[in-house]
N, CA, C and O atoms as a GROMACS GRO file, in nm:
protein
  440
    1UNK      N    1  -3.694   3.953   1.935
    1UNK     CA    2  -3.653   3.817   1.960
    1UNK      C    3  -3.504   3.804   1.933
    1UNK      O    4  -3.442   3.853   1.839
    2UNK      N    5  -3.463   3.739   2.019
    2UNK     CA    6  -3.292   3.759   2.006
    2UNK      C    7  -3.271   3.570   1.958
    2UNK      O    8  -3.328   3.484   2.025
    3UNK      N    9  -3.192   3.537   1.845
    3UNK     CA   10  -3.186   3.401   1.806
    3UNK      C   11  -3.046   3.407   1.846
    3UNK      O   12  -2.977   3.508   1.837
    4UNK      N   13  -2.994   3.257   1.903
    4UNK     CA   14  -2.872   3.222   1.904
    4UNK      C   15  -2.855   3.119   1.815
    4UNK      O   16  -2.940   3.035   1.786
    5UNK      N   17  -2.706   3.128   1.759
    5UNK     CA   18  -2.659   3.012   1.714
    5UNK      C   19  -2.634   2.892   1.798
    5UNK      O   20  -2.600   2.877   1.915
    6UNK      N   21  -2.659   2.813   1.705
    6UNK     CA   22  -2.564   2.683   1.776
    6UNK      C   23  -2.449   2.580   1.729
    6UNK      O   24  -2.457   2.510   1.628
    7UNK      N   25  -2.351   2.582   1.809
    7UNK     CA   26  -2.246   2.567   1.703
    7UNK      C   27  -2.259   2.378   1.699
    7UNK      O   28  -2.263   2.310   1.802
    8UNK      N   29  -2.262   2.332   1.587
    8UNK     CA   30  -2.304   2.202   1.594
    8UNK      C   31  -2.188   2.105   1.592
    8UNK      O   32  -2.225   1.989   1.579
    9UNK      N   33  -2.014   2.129   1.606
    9UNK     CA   34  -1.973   2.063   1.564
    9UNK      C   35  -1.868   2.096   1.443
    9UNK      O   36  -1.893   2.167   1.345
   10UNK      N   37  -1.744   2.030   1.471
   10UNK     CA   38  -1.685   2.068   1.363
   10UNK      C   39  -1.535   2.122   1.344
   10UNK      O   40  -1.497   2.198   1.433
   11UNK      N   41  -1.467   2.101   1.266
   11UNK     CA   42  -1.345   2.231   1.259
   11UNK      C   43  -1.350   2.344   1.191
   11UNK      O   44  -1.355   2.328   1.069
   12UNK      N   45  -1.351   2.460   1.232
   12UNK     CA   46  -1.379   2.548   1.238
   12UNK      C   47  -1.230   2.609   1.165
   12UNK      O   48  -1.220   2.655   1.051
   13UNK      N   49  -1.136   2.597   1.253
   13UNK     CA   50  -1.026   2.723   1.226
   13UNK      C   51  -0.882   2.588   1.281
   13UNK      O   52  -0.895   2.529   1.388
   14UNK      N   53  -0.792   2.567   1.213
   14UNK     CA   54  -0.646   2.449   1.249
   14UNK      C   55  -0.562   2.559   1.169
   14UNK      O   56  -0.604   2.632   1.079
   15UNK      N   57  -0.421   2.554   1.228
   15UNK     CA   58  -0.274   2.606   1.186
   15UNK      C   59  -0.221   2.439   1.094
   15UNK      O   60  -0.155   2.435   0.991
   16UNK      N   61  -0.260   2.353   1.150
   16UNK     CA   62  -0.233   2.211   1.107
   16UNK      C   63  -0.263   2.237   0.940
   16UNK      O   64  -0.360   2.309   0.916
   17UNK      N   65  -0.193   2.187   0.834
   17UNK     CA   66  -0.178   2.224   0.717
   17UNK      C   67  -0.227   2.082   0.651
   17UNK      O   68  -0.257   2.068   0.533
   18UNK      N   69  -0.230   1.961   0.765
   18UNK     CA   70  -0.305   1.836   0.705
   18UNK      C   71  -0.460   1.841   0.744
   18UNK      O   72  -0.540   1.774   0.678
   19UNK      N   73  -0.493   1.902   0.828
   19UNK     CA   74  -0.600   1.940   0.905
   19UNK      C   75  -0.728   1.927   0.827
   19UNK      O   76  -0.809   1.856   0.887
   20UNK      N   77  -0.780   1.985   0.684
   20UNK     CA   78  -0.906   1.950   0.661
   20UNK      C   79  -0.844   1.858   0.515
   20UNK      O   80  -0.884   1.882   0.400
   21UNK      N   81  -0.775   1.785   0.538
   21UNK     CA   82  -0.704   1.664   0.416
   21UNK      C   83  -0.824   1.546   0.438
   21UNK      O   84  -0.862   1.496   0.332
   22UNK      N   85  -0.873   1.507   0.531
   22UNK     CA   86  -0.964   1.423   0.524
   22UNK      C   87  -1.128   1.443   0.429
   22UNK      O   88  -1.199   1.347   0.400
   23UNK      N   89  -1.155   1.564   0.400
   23UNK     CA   90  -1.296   1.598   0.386
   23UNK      C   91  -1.219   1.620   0.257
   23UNK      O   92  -1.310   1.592   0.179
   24UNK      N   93  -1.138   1.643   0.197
   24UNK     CA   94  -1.080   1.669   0.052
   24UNK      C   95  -1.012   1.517  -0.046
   24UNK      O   96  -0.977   1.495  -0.162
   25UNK      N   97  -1.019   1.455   0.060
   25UNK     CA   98  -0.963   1.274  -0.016
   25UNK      C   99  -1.070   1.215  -0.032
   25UNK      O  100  -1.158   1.202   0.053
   26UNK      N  101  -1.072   1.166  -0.170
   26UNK     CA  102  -1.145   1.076  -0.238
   26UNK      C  103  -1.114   0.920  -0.200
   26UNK      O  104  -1.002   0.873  -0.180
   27UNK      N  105  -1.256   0.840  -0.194
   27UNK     CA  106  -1.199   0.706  -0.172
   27UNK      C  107  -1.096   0.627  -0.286
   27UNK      O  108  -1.115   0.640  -0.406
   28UNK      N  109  -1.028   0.578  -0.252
   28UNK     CA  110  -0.926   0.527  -0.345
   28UNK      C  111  -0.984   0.367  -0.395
   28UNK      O  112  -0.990   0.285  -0.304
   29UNK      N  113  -1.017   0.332  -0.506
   29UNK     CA  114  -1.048   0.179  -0.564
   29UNK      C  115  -0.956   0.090  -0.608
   29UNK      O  116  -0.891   0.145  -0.696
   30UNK      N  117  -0.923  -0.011  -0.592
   30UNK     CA  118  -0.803  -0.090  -0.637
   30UNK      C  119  -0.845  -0.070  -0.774
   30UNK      O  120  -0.961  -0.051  -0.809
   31UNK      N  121  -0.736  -0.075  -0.853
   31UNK     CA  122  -0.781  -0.119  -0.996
   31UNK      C  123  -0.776  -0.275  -1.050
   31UNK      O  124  -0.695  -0.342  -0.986
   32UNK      N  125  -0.825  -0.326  -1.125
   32UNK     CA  126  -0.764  -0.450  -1.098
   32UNK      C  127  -0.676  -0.548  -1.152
   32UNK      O  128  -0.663  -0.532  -1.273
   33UNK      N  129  -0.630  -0.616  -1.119
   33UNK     CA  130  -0.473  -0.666  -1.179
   33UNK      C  131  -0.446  -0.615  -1.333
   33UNK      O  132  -0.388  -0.507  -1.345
   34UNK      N  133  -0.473  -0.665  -1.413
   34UNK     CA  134  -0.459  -0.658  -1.553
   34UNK      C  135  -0.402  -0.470  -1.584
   34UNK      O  136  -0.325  -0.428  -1.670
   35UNK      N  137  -0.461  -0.413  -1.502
   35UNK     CA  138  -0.399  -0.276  -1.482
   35UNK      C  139  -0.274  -0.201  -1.429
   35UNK      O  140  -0.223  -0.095  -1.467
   36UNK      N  141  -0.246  -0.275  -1.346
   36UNK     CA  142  -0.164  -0.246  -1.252
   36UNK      C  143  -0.003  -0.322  -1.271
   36UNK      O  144   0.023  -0.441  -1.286
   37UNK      N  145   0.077  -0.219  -1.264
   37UNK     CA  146   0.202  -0.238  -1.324
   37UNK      C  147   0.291  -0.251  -1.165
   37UNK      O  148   0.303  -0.160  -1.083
   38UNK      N  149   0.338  -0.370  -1.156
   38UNK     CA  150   0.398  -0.367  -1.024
   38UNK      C  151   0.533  -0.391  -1.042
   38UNK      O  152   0.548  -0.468  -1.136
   39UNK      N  153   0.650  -0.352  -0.985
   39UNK     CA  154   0.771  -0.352  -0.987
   39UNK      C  155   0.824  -0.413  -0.898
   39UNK      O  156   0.781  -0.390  -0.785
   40UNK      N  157   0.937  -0.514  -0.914
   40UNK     CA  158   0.934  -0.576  -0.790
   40UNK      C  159   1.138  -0.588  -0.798
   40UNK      O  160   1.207  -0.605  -0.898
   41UNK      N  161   1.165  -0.578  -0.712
   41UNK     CA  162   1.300  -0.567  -0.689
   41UNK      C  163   1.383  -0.576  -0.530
   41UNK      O  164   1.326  -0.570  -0.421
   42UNK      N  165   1.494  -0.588  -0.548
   42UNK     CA  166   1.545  -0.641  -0.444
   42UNK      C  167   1.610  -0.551  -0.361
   42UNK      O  168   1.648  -0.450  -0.420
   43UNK      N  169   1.635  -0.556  -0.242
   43UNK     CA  170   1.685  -0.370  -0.175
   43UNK      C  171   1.773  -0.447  -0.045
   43UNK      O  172   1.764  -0.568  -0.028
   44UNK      N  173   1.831  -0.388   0.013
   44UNK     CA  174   1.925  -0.381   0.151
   44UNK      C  175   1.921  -0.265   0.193
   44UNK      O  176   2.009  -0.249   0.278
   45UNK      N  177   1.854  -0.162   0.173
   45UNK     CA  178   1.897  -0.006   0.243
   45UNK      C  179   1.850  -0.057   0.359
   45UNK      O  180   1.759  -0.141   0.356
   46UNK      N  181   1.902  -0.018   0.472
   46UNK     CA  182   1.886   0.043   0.581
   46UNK      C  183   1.766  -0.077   0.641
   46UNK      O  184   1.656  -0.048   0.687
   47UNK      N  185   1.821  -0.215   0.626
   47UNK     CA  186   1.840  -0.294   0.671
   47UNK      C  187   1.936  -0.417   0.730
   47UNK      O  188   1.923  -0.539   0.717
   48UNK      N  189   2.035  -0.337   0.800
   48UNK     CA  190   2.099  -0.428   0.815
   48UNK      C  191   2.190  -0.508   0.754
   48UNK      O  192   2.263  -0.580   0.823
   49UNK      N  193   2.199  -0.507   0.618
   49UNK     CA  194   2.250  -0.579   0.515
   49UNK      C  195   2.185  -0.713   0.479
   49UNK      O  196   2.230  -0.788   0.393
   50UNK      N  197   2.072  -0.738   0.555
   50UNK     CA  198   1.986  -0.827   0.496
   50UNK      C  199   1.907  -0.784   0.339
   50UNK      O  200   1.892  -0.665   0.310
   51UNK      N  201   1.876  -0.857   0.279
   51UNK     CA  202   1.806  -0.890   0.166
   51UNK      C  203   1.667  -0.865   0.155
   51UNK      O  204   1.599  -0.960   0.194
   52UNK      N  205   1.599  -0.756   0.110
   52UNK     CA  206   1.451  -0.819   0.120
   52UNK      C  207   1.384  -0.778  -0.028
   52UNK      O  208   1.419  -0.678  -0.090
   53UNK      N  209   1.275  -0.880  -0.078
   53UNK     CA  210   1.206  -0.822  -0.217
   53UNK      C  211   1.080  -0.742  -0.165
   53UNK      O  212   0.996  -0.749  -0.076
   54UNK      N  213   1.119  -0.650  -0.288
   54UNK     CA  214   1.006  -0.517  -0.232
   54UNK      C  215   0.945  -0.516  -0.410
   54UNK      O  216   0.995  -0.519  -0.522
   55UNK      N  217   0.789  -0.508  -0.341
   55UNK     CA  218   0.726  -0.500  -0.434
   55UNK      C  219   0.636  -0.351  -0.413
   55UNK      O  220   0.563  -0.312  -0.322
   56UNK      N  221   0.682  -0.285  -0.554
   56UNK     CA  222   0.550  -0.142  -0.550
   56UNK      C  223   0.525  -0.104  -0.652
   56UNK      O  224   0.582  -0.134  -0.756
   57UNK      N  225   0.433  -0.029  -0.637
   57UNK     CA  226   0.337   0.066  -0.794
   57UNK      C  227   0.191  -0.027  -0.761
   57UNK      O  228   0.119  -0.067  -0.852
   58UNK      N  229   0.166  -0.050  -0.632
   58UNK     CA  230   0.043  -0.122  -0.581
   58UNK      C  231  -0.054  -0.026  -0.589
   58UNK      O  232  -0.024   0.058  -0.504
   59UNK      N  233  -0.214   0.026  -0.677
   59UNK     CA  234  -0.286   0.124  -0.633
   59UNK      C  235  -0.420   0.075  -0.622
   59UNK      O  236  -0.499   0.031  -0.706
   60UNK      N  237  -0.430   0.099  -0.463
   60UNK     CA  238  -0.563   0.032  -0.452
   60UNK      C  239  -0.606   0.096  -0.292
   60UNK      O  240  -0.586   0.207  -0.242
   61UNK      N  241  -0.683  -0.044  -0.232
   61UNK     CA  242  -0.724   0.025  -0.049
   61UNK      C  243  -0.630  -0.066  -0.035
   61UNK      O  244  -0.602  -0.165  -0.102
   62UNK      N  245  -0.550   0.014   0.131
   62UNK     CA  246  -0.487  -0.080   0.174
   62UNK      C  247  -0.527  -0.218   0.224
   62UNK      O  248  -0.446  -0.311   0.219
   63UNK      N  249  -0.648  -0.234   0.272
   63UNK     CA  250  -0.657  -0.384   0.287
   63UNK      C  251  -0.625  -0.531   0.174
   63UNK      O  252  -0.586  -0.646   0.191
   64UNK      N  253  -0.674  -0.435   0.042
   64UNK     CA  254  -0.625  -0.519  -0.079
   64UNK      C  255  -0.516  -0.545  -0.059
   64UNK      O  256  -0.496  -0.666  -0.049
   65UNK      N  257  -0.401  -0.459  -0.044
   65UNK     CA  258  -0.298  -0.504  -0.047
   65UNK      C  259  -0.230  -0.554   0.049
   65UNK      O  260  -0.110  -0.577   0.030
   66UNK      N  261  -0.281  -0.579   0.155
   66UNK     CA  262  -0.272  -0.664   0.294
   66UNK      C  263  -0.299  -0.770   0.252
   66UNK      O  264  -0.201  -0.838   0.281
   67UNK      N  265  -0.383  -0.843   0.190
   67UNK     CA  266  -0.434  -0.942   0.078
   67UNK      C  267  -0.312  -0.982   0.024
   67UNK      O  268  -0.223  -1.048   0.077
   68UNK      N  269  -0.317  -0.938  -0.084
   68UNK     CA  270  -0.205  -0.991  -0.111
   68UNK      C  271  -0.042  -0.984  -0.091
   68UNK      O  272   0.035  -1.061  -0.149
   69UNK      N  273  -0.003  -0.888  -0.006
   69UNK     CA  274   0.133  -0.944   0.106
   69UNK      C  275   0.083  -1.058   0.132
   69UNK      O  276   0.147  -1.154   0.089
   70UNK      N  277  -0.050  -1.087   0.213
   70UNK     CA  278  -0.018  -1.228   0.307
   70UNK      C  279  -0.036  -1.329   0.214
   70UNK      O  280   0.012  -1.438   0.244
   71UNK      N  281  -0.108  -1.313   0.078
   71UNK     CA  282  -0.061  -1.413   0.002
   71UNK      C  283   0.039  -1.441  -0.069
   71UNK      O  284   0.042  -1.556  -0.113
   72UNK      N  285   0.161  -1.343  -0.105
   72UNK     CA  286   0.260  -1.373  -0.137
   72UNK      C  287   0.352  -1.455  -0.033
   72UNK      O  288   0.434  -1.542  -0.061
   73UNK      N  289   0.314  -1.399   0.110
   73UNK     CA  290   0.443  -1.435   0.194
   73UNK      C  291   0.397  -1.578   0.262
   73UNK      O  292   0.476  -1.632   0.339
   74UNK      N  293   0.276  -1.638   0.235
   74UNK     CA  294   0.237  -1.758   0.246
   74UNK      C  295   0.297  -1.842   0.169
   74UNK      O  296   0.338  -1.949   0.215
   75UNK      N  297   0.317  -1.799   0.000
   75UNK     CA  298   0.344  -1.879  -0.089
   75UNK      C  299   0.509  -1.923  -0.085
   75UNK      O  300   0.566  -2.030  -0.103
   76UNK      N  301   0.567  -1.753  -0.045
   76UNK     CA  302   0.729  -1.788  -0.006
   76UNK      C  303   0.740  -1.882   0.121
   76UNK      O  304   0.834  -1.961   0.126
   77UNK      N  305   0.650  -1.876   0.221
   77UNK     CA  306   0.688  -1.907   0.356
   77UNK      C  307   0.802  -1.852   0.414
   77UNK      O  308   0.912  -1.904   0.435
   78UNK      N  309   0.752  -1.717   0.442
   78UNK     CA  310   0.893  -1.612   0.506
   78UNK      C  311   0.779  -1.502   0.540
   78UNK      O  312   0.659  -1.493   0.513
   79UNK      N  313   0.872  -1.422   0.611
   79UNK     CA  314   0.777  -1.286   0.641
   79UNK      C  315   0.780  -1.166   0.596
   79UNK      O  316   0.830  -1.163   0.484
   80UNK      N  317   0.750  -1.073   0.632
   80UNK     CA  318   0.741  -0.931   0.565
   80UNK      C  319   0.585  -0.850   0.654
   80UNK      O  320   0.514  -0.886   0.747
   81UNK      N  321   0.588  -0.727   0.562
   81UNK     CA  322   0.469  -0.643   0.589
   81UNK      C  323   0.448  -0.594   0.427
   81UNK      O  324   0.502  -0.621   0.320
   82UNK      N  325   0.350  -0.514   0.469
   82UNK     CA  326   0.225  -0.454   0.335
   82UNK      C  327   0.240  -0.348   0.392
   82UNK      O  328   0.249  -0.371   0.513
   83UNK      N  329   0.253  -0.177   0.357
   83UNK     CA  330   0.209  -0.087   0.419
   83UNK      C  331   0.310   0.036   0.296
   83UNK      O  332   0.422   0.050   0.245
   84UNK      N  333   0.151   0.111   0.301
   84UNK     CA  334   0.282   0.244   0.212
   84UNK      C  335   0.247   0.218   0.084
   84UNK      O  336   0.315   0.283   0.005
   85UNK      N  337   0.156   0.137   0.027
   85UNK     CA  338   0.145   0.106  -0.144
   85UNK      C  339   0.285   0.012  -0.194
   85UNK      O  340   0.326  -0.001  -0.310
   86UNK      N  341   0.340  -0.046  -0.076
   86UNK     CA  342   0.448  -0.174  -0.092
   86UNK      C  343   0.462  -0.285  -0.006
   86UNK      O  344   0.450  -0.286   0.116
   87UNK      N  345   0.497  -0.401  -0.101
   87UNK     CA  346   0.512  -0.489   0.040
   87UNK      C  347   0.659  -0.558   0.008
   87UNK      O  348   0.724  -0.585  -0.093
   88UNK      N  349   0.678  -0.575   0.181
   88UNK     CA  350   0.817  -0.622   0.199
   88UNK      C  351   0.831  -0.784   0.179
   88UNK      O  352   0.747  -0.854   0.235
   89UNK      N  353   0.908  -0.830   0.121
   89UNK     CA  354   0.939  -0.973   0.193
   89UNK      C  355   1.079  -1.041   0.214
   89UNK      O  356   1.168  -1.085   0.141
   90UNK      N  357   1.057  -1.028   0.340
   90UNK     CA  358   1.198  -1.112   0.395
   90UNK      C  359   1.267  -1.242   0.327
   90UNK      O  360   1.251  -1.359   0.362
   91UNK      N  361   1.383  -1.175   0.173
   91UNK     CA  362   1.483  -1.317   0.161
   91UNK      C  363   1.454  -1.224   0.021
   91UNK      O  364   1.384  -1.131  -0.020
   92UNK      N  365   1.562  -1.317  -0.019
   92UNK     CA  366   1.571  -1.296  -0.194
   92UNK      C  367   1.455  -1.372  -0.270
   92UNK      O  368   1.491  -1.488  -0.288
   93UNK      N  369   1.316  -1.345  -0.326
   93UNK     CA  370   1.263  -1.435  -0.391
   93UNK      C  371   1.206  -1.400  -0.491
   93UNK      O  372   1.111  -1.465  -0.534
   94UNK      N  373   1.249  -1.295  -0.547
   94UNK     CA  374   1.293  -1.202  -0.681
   94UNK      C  375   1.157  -1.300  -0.764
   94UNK      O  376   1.036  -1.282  -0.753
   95UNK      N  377   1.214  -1.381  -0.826
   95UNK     CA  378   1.162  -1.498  -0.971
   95UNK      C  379   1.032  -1.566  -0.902
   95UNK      O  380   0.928  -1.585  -0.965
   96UNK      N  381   1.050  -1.602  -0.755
   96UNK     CA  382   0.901  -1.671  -0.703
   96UNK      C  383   0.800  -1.521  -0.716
   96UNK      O  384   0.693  -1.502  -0.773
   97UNK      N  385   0.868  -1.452  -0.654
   97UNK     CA  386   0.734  -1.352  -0.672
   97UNK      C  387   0.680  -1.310  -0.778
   97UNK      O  388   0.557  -1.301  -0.784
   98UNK      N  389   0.767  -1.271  -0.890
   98UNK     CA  390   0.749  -1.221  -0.986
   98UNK      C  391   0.660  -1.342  -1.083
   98UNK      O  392   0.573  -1.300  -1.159
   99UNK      N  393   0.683  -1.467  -1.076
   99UNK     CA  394   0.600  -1.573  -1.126
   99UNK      C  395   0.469  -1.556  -1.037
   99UNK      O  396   0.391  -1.493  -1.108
  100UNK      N  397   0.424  -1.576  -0.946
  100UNK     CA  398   0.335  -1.582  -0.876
  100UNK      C  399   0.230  -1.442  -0.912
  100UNK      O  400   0.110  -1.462  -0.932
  101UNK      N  401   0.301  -1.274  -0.919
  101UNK     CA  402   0.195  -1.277  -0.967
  101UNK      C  403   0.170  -1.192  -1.107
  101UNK      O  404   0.107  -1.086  -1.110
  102UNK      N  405   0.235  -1.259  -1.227
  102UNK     CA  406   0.213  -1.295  -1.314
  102UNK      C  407   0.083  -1.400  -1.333
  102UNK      O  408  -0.010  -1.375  -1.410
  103UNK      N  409   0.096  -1.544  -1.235
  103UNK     CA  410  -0.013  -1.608  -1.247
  103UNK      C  411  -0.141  -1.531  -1.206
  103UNK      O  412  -0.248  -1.575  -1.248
  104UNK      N  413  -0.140  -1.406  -1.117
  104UNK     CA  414  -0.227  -1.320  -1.088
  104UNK      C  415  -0.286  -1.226  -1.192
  104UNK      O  416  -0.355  -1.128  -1.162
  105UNK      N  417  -0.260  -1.256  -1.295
  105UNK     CA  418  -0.242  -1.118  -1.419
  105UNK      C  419  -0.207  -0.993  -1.374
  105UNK      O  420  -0.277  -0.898  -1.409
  106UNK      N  421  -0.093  -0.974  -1.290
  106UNK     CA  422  -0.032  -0.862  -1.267
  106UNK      C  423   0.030  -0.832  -1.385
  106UNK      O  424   0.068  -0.927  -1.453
  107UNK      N  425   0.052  -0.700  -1.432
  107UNK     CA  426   0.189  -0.662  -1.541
  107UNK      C  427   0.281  -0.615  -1.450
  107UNK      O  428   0.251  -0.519  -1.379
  108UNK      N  429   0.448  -0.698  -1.435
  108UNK     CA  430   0.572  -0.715  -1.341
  108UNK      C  431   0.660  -0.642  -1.491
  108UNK      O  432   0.659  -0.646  -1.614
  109UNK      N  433   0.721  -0.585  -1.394
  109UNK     CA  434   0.850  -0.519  -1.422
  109UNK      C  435   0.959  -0.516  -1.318
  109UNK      O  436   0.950  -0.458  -1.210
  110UNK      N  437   1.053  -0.577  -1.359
  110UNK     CA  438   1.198  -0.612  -1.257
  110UNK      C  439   1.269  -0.528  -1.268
  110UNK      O  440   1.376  -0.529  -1.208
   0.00000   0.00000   0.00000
């Protein structure tokens, strides 16, 4: 009796060095505020010479922190993005943010 295999699927063999990074990452859990040490500061690189507050040391899923970008940039009324374990926001609002989420029980460092 002659048996064949059957190949069911799969990666097998990649030169790609990110290639089996998915089957080796763990899901990531926000931790929650009271944990999390966020830094928030003000930047111009390689924007233009505009102003924007950047907040990071965010560790969680990114949707959390899509969360709260859009609730910070609601509270400023200005814009920005979330992406990268930071979020941007368009204007100087250094002290609003940093109050805001303090009221969050974030631990802020400027």
């Amino acid at each position: 009796m002659n048996k064949k295999k059957i190949f069911t699927g799969g990666l097998v063999f990649s030169t790609n060095p990110d290639a089996f990074k998915e089957e080796l990452e763990e899901e990531q859990v926000t931790l929650p505020p009271e944990k999390q040490l966020l830094k928030v500061s003000l930047d111009s690189k390689q924007r233009a010479g505009k102003v924007v507050t950047l907040i990071t040391g965010f560790v969680g899923v990114q949707s959390d922190l899509e969360i709260l970008g859009k609730l910070l940039k609601t509270k400023c009324g200005t814009g920005g993005s979330a992406k990268d374990a930071e979020i941007i926001i368009q204007g100087d609002y250094k002290a609003k943010v940093v109050q805001l989420l303090q009221q969050l029980h974030y631990k802020v460092k400027m």
